[in-house]
VOTORTI-937224 format. One line per 10 residues: number of its first residue (from 1); their letters; for each residue x, y, z of C-alpha. Coordinates in steps of 0.25 Angstrom, whole numbers. Layout:
// residues N
NUM> a> X,Y,Z; ... .
END
This chain:
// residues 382
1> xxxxxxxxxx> 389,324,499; 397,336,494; 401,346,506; 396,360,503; 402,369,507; 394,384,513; 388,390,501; 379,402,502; 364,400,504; 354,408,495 .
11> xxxxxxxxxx> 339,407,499; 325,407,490; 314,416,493; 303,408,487; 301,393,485; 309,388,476; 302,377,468; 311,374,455; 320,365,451; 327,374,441 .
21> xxxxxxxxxx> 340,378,445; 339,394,443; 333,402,455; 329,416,452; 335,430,459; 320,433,465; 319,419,473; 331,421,479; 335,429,492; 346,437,493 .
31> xxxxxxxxxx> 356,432,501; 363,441,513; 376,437,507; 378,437,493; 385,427,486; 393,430,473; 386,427,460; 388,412,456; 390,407,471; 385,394,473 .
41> xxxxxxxxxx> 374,394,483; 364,386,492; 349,389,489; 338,387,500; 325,390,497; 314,397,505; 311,387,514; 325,384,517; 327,372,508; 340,370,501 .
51> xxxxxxxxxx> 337,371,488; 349,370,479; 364,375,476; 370,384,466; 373,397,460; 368,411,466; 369,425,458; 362,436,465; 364,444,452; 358,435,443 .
61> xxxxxxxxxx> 343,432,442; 346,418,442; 350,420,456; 352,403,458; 355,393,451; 355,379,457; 366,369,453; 363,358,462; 352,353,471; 357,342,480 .
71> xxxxxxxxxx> 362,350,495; 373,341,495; 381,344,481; 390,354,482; 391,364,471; 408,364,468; 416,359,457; 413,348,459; 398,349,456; 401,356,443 .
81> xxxxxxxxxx> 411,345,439; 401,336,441; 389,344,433; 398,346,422; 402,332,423; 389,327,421; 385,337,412; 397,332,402; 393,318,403; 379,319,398 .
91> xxxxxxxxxx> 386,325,385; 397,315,383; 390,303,390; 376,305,387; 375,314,374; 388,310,368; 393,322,362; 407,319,362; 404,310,350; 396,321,341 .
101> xxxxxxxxxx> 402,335,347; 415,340,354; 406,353,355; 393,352,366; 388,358,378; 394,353,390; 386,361,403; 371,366,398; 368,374,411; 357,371,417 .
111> xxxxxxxxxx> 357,357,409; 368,352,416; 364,359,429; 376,368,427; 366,384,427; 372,394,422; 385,388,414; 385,381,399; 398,374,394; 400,370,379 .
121> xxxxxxxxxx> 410,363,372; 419,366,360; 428,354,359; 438,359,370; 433,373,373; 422,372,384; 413,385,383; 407,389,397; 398,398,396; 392,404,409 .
131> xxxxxxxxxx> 378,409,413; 378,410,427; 389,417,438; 389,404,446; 394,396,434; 402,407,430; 409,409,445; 411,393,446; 416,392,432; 429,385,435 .
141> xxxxxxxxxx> 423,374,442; 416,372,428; 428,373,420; 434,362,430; 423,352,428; 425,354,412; 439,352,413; 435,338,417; 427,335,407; 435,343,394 .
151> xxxxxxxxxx> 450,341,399; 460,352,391; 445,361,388; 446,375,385; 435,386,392; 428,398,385; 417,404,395; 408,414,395; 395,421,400; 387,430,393 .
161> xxxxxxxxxx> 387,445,395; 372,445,401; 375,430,410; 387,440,418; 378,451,417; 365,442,423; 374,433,431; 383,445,436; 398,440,434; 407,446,423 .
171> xxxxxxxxxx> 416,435,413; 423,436,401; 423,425,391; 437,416,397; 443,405,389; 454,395,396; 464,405,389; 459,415,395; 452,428,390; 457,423,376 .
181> xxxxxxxxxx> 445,416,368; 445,402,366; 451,395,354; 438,391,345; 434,376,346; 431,367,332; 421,356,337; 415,345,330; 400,342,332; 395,329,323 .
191> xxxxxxxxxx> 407,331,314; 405,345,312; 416,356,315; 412,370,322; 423,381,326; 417,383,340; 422,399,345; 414,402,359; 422,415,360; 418,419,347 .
201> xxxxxxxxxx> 408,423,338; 399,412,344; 400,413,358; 397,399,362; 405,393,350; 395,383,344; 381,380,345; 382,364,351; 367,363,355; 364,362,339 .
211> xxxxxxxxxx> 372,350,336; 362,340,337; 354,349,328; 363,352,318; 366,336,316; 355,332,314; 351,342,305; 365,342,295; 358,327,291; 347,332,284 .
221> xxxxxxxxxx> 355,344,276; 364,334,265; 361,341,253; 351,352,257; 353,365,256; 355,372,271; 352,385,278; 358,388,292; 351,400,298; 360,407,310 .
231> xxxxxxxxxx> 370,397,309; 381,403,316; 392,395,317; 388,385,306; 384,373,313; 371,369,306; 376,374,293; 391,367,294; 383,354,299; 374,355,286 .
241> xxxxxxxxxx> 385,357,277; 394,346,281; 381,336,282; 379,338,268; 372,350,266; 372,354,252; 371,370,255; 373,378,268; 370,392,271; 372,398,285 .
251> xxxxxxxxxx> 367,411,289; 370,418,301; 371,433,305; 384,434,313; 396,435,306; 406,428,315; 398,415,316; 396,414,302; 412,416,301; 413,402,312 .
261> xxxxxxxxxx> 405,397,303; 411,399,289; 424,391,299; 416,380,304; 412,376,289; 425,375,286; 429,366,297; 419,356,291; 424,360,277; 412,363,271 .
271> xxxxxxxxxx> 404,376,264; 392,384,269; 388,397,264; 387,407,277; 379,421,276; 382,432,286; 366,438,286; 353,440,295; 346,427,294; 332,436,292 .
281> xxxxxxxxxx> 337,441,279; 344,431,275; 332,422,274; 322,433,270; 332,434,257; 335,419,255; 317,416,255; 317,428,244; 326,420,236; 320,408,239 .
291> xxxxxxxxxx> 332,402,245; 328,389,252; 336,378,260; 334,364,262; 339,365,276; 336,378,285; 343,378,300; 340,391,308; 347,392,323; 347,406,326 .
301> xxxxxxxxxx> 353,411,340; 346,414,353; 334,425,352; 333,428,366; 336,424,380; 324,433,386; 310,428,388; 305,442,383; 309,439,369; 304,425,366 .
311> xxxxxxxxxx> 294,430,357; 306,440,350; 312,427,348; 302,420,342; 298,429,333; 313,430,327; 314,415,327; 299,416,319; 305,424,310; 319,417,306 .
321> xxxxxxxxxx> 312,405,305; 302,410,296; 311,415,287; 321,402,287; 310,394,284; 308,400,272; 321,395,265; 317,382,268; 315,372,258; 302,365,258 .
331> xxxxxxxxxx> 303,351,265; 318,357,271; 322,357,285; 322,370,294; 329,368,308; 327,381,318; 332,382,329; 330,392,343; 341,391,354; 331,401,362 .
341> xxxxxxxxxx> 329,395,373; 317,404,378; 310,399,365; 303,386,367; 303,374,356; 287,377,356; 288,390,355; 299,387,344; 290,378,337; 279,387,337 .
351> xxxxxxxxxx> 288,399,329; 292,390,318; 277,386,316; 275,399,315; 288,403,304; 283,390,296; 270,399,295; 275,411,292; 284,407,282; 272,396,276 .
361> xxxxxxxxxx> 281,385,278; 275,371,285; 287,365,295; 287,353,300; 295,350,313; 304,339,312; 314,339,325; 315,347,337; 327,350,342; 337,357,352 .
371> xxxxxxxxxx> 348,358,356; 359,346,359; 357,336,372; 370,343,377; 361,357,380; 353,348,389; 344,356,400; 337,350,410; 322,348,412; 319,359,424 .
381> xx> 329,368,416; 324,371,403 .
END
């Protein structure tokens, strides 16, 4: 039994009947003396029953966040090394990673039991991103435990303007330099080379969770002509090309990432035609000159983290995917994808039964997929 030591207490006001590790700021009482947000805290509920340790923010509307359940288990260093311990060994253990990728997520937040911090690797740069002021104000405790597992690693860690906003704690984006941004990484995923920059024009320097997707996707391109649809840094294109693919065209609005791009195809020596434009007009100009592809991939980014506009997302995703699937060829392969979490696969489903409609075209689903086994959530958690 770990000793643990006097830590303050915060009480419920109602029963508390949840196994989720998030307590919200109106089922928790003030306490007389308030402790700092991010201080790890005992929580008892109503009826005086200890119900859990972890992080307390009086500021946040997440006012708790459980970390650990057992009365007896401290919550010190050495609980992080051991979560982050356990959390590295399911990728290199379990999923293996190391033998397809030098470029995977290595803490999932909640996944991993770890609320409110992600951590991703880019070869030797570990890219800590923070969403909670208790991850944030124990953030050295978690650079020791990675430490252990990464020996010689370099760090770049953020948190979003409206995490310090909602959380209440101010931080600058800090790299093991220093304030001076981190060199960019050149990872290797399934053979393929991409220039990973987190402190540049893509903030969280690569798009890992699609690496499952885009291999097995870059076996049925040999020969086929290929449209990649938002394609940021390049990855489904590059991975296309090099596969075999007899034609790529990659087509994203934002300037810088299509400049990374333009640098990750030369990593892998090979030549794809990038387009600067709005994908919308783009495609409404390509179906009037009957441009069709034998391949079509569209990933666009995030439409929206508030409830409220689900159905403003939707109808954008209806719309894109509308007009993409008019450039496909008959009998070719359209893979679409949503990373809006708020959206569900069913709902998903459901607006692409209703773009194949709407742009007379019959679908027929072949694989339903997400995202790699290394975002991994847990069941109560979703």
């Amino acid at each position: 039994m770990s000793e643990i030591s006097e830590i303050p207490t915060v009480h419920l006001k109602n029963a508390w009947r949840s196994n989720h590790p998030w307590i919200f700021q109106k089922l928790v009482e003030k306490p007389a003396q308030k402790p700092k947000p991010g201080s790890i805290v005992d929580v008892v509920g109503v009826d005086g029953e200890w119900i859990g340790r972890g992080f307390y923010n009086g500021h946040s509307r997440i006012a708790v966040r459980i970390l650990e359940t057992d009365r007896d288990v401290a919550v010190d260093a050495a609980w992080f090394a051991r979560k982050i311990g356990d959390a590295v060994r399911l990728r290199r253990d379990v999923l293996q990673l190391d033998a397809v990728s030098d470029a995977w997520r290595v803490v999932h937040s909640e996944g991993d039991g770890l609320s409110g911090v992600v951590v991703d690797r880019y070869a030797d740069l570990l890219v800590v991103q923070f969403f909670s002021a208790g991850m944030f104000r124990h953030r050295e405790w978690i650079y020791a435990a990675l430490q252990q597992h990464f020996p010689g690693c370099r760090f770049y860690s953020f948190a979003e303007e409206n995490v310090q906003k909602q959380e209440s704690f101010d931080y600058k984006p800090v790299s093991s330099s220093g304030t001076e941004p981190p060199a960019p990484s050149i990872i290797t995923e399934h053979g393929v080379k991409f220039r990973a920059d987190p402190a540049g024009a893509h903030k969280t320097g690569f798009f890992a969770d699609q690496r499952d997707n885009r291999q097995w996707l870059s076996h049925h391109v040999a020969g086929k002509r290929v449209l990649d649809l938002c394609c940021n840094t390049g990855g489904f294109g590059i991975y296309a090309k090099v596969r075999g693919a007899e034609e790529v065209v990659g087509v994203d609005i934002d300037e810088d990432v299509i400049s990374i791009a333009k640098g990750n195809a030369k990593l892998n020596d090979v030549r794809l035609k990038f387009v600067q434009a709005d994908i919308f007009t783009w495609l409404r100009d390509a179906a009037n000159a009957g441009d069709q592809y034998d391949v079509v991939i569209l990933d666009p980014a995030k439409m929206t983290r508030d409830r409220e506009q689900v159905m403003t997302a939707l109808k954008k995703y209806l719309d894109m995917n509308r007009l993409a699937l008019g450039v496909v060829k008959p009998g070719g392969l359209f893979a679409t994808f949503s990373c809006t979490g708020l959206v569900s696969e069913q709902e998903f489903l459901d607006m692409l039964r209703r773009a194949a409609f709407y742009a007379n075209r019959t679908i027929q689903i072949i694989k339903l997929a997400g995202a790699g086994a290394d975002h991994r959530f847990m069941a109560h958690v979703q």
